[in-house]
ZAMARGU-4260 file (C-alpha; in steps of 0.2 Angstrom, whole numbers, plus 5000, padded with zeros to 4 digits):
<rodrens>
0) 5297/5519/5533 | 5294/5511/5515 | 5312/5515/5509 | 5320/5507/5526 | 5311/5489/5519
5) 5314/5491/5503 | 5331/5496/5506 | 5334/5480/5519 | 5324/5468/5507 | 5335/5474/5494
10) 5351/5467/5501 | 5343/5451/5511 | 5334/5445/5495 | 5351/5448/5485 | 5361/5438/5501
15) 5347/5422/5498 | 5346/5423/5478 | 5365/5423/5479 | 5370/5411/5491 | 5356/5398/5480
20) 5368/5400/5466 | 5382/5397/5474 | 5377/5381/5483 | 5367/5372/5471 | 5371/5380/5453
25) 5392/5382/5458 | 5392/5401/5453 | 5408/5406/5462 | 5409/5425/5454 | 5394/5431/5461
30) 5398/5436/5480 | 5413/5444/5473 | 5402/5453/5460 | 5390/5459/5472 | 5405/5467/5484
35) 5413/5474/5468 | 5396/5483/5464 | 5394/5489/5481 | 5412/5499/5479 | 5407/5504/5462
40) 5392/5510/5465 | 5396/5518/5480 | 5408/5528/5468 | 5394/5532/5456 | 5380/5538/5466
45) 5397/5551/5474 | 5401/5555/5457 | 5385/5559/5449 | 5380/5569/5467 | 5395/5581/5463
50) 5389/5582/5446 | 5370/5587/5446 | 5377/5602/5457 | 5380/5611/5443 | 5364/5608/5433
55) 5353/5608/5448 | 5362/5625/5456 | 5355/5631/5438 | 5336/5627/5437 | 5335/5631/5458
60) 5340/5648/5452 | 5330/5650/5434 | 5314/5642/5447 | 5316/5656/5461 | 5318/5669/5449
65) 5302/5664/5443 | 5295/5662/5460 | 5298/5681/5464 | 5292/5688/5446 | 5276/5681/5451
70) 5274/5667/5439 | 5266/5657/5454 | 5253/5670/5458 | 5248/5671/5439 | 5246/5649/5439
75) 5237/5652/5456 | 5223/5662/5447 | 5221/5655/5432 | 5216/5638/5442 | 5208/5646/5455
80) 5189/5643/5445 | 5192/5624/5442 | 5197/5623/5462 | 5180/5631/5467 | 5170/5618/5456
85) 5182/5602/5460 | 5181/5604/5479 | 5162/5609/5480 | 5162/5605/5501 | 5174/5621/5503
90) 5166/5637/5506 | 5167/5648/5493 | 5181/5661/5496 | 5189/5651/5511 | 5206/5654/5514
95) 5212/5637/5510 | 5211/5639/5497 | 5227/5649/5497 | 5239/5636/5502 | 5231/5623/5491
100) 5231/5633/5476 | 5250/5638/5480 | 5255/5623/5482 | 5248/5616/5465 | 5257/5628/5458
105) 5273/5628/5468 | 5272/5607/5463 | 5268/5611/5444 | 5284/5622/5443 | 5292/5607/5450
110) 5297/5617/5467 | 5295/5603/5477 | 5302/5609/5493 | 5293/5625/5495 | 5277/5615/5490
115) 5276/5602/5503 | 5274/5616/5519 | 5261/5623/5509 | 5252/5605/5506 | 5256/5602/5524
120) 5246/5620/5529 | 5232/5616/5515 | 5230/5601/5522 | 5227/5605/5541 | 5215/5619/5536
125) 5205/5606/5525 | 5206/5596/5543 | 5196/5609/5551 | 5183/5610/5540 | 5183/5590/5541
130) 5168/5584/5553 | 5175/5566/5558 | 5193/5570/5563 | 5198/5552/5560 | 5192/5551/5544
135) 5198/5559/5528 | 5185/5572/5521 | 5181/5570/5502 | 5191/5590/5498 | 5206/5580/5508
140) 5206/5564/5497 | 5203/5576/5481 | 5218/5586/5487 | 5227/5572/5491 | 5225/5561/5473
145) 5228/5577/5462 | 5246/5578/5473 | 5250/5561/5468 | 5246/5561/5451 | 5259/5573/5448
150) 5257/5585/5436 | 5273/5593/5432 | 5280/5609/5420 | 5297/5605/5422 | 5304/5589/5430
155) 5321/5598/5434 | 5327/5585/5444 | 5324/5571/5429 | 5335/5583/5420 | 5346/5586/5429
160) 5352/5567/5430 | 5350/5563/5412 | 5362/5579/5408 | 5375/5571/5423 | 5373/5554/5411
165) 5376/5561/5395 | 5362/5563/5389 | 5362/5572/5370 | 5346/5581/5374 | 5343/5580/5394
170) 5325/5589/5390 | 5320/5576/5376 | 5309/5569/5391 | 5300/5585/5395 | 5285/5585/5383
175) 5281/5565/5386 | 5281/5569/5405 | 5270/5581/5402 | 5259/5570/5392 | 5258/5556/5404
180) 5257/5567/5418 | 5241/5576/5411 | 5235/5557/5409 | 5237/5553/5426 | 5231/5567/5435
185) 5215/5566/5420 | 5213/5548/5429 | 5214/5553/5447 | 5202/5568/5445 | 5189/5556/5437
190) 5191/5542/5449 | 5190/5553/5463 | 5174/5562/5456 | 5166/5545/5451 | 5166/5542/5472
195) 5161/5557/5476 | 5150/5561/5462 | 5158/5578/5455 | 5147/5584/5440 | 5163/5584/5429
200) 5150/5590/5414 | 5150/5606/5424 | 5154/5622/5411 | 5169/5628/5419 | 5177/5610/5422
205) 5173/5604/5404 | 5181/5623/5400 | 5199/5616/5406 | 5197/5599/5406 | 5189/5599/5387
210) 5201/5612/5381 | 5215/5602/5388 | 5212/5585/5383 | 5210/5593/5367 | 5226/5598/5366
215) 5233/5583/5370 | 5223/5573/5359 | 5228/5585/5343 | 5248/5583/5349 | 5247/5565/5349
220) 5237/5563/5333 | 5248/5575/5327 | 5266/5565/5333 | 5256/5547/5327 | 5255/5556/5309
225) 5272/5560/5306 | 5286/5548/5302 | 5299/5545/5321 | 5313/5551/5311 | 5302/5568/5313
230) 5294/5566/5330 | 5311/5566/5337 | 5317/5582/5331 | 5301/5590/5332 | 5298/5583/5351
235) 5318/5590/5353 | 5318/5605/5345 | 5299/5610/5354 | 5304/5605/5372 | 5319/5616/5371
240) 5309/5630/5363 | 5297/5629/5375 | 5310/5629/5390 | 5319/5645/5384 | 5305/5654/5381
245) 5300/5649/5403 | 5317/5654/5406 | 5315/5669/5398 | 5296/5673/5401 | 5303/5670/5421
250) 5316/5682/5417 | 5304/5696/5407 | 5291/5693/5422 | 5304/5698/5435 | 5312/5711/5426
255) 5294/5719/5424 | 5290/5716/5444 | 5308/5727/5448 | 5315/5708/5454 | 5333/5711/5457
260) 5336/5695/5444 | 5353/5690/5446 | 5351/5691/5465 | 5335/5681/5464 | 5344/5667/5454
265) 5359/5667/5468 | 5348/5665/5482 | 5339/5651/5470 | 5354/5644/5466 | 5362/5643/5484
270) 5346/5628/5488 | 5350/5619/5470 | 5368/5618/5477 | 5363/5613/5496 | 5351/5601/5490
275) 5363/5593/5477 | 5376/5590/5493 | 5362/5585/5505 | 5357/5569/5492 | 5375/5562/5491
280) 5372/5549/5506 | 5353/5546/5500 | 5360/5541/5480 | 5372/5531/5485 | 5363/5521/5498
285) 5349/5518/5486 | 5362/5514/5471 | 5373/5501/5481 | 5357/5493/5487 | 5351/5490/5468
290) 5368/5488/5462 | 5367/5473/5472 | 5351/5464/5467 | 5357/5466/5451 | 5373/5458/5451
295) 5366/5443/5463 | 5354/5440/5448 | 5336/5446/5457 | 5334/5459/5448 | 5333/5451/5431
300) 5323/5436/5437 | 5311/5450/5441 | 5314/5459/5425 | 5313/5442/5413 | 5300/5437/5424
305) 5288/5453/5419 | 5293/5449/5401 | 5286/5432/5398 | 5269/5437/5408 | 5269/5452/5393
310) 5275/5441/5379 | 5263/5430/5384 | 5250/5443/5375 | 5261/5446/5357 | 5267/5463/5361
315) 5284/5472/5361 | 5293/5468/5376 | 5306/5481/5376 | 5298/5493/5391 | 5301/5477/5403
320) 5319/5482/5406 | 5311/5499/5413 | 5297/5493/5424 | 5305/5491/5440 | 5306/5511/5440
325) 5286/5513/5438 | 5284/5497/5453 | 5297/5506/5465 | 5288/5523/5462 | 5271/5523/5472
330) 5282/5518/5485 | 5299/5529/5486 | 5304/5542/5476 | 5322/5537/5480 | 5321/5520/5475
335) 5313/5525/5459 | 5325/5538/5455 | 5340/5524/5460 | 5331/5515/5445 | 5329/5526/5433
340) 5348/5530/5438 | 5354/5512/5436 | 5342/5510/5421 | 5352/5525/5411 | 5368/5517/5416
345) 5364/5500/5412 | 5357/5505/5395 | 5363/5522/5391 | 5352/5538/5397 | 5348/5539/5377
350) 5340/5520/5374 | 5324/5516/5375 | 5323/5510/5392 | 5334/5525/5400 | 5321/5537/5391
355) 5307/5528/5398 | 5313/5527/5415 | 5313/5545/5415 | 5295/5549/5409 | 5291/5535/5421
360) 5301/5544/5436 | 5290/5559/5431 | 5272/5553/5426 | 5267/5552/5444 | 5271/5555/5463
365) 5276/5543/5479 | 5257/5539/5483 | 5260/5531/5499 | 5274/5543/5506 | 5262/5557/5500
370) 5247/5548/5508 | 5259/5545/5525 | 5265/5560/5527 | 5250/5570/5522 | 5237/5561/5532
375) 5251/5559/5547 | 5251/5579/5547 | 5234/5578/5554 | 5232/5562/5561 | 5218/5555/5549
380) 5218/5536/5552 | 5203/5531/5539 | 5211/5535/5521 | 5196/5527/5513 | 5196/5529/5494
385) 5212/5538/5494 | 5226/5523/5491 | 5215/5516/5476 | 5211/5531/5468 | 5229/5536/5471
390) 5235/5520/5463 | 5222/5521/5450 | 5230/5537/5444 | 5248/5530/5446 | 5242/5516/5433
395) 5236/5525/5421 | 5252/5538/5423 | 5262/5522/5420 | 5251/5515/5405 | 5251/5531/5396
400) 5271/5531/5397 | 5274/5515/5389 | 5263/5520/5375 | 5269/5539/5373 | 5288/5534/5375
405) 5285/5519/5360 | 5279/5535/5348 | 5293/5547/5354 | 5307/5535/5355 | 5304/5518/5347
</rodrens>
């Protein structure tokens, strides 16, 4: 229902902005602009469908081979502990905890659509444990916040499209993601524990959570240390490392398991194809509705707008031209991933603001169509804490890009 607004507004804003141009400021190209971006982006989000098939028919297959050699099993135990402290209203051993775990890990290997079903059955067992039907239990709104924070492995999709746009090194986003990500879903844990006062200092939380943020704190000290010249190639040559040794850890795994690979990867690859066809009306939709508000002017009154509020305070302005991807995102995936799409092709998918576009596509989750259909699933109509702590998380997602693209990329 959001995208159906956004998409209206999209066009009707564009329709008002441009006809003030024309009446009172004599601009006579830009109803002509705005119909030539409609054919020409009507063309783009077609070509660009046709050419994520490829790349996405690979990853679907390298993901489901994964899937069979049991690399989800192996993610579901190692955060089975941290589940049984983090959601201390669930009886312990419960059988929700399968589906919830599952689908943690299906989301962190970036298999969105086998992950929402199991969200979906998670979910309504949560619900019958849940005393006030109405009402969203506390283990919901934890399950909930941690989903739209958005942790992610392999943000295949994000991928996918820088390849389609040229990108010299489509995975050069995959260890920034992973950064803000870790931030956000940091944020949205603690919010969500500050309300329903988790003991966050408990051993086995302080284990993952301490060992973690570790990590991450060494890694950015580490990449502020080092001239950019060298955080570039190190952060290039790394995310590639690290995504041939999944691929081939996936392919070990299965081999091991007596998977029958190639005919796991086929089966895998079949969906990456189906779902590459499926998006063409969807892309180009969004990507004629945007292609519009720019070219009647909208979109950079929004944009320059946003960058004297932020100049205002002395600091570097370049992340403006990006922003419109981390506001559409809480509310549409779509409309975010038309952004970041248009972002790449305004600026190139290896500037500044196309590479940030894309850790900001991935640094966090569509709160409130997660919150929509999640809650809808079982008809909860009190969300309580849920938005903001959802949001909350989604800020910090979005903060912690800006800084960790500036020290990857600036």
């Amino acid at each position: 229902m959001a995208l159906n607004y956004i998409w209206v507004a999209f066009f009707l804003i564009a329709f008002v902005v441009a006809l003030i141009k024309l009446i009172f400021f004599g601009d006579t190209e830009v109803f002509p602009a705005m119909i030539q971006s409609t054919f020409d982006m009507a063309k783009t989000g077609f070509e660009l469908s046709l050419a994520l098939t490829g790349v996405l028919t690979l990853w679907m297959g390298i993901m489901r081979v994964g899937e069979k050699g049991g690399v989800v099993a192996i993610i579901a135990r190692f955060i089975s502990p941290l589940f049984t402290k983090i959601f201390p209203d669930i009886p312990k051993d419960h059988p929700v905890f399968g589906p919830m775990v599952m689908n943690f890990s299906m989301n962190f290997l970036g298999l969105d659509n086998a992950a929402t079903p199991l969200g979906l059955k998670a979910m309504s067992g949560l619900q019958e444990l849940n005393t006030n039907k109405d009402t969203a239990s506390n283990a919901q709104i934890m399950f909930l916040v941690l989903n739209t924070s958005g942790l992610t492995l392999i943000p295949v999709s994000i991928m996918a499209y820088r390849a389609t746009e040229g990108a010299a090194n489509p995975a050069d986003i995959f260890i920034p993601i992973l950064l803000a990500t870790f931030f956000s879903t940091l944020a949205g844990l603690i919010t969500v524990s500050i309300y329903q006062k988790i003991n966050l200092l408990n051993k086995t939380i302080l284990l993952y959570l301490g060992s973690l943020t570790a990590f991450i704190v060494l890694a950015i000290y580490y990449f502020q240390s080092i001239p950019q010249e060298e955080v570039q190639v190190i952060s290039s040559v790394a995310s590639s490392l690290i995504l041939f040794t999944v691929i081939a850890s996936f392919i070990g795994l299965a081999l091991k398991n007596k998977i029958n690979v190639y005919e796991a990867f086929i089966e895998g690859a079949k969906d990456g194809f189906n779902v590459a066809i499926k998006i063409i009306p969807y892309l180009v939709a969004i990507l004629v509705a945007i292609g519009v508000f720019r070219q009647s002017g909208t979109l950079d009154i929004l944009v320059n707008g946003l960058r004297e509020v932020f100049a205002l305070t002395g600091m570097n302005t370049d992340f403006v031209d990006a922003l419109p991807t981390a506001l559409m995102k809480p509310l549409s995936g779509g409309g975010a991933r038309g952004m970041m799409v248009e972002s790449m092709r305004t600026y190139g998918a290896d500037s500044f603001v196309g590479r940030l576009s894309s850790v900001f596509q991935g640094s966090t989750e569509t709160t409130f169509y997660v919150l929509a259909v999640y809650f809808g699933s079982v008809n909860i109509k009190n969300s309580r804490y849920a938005v903001t702590a959802g949001l909350i998380a989604d800020f910090v997602g979005v903060i912690a890009a800006i800084f960790i693209a500036y020290l990857f990329f600036y």
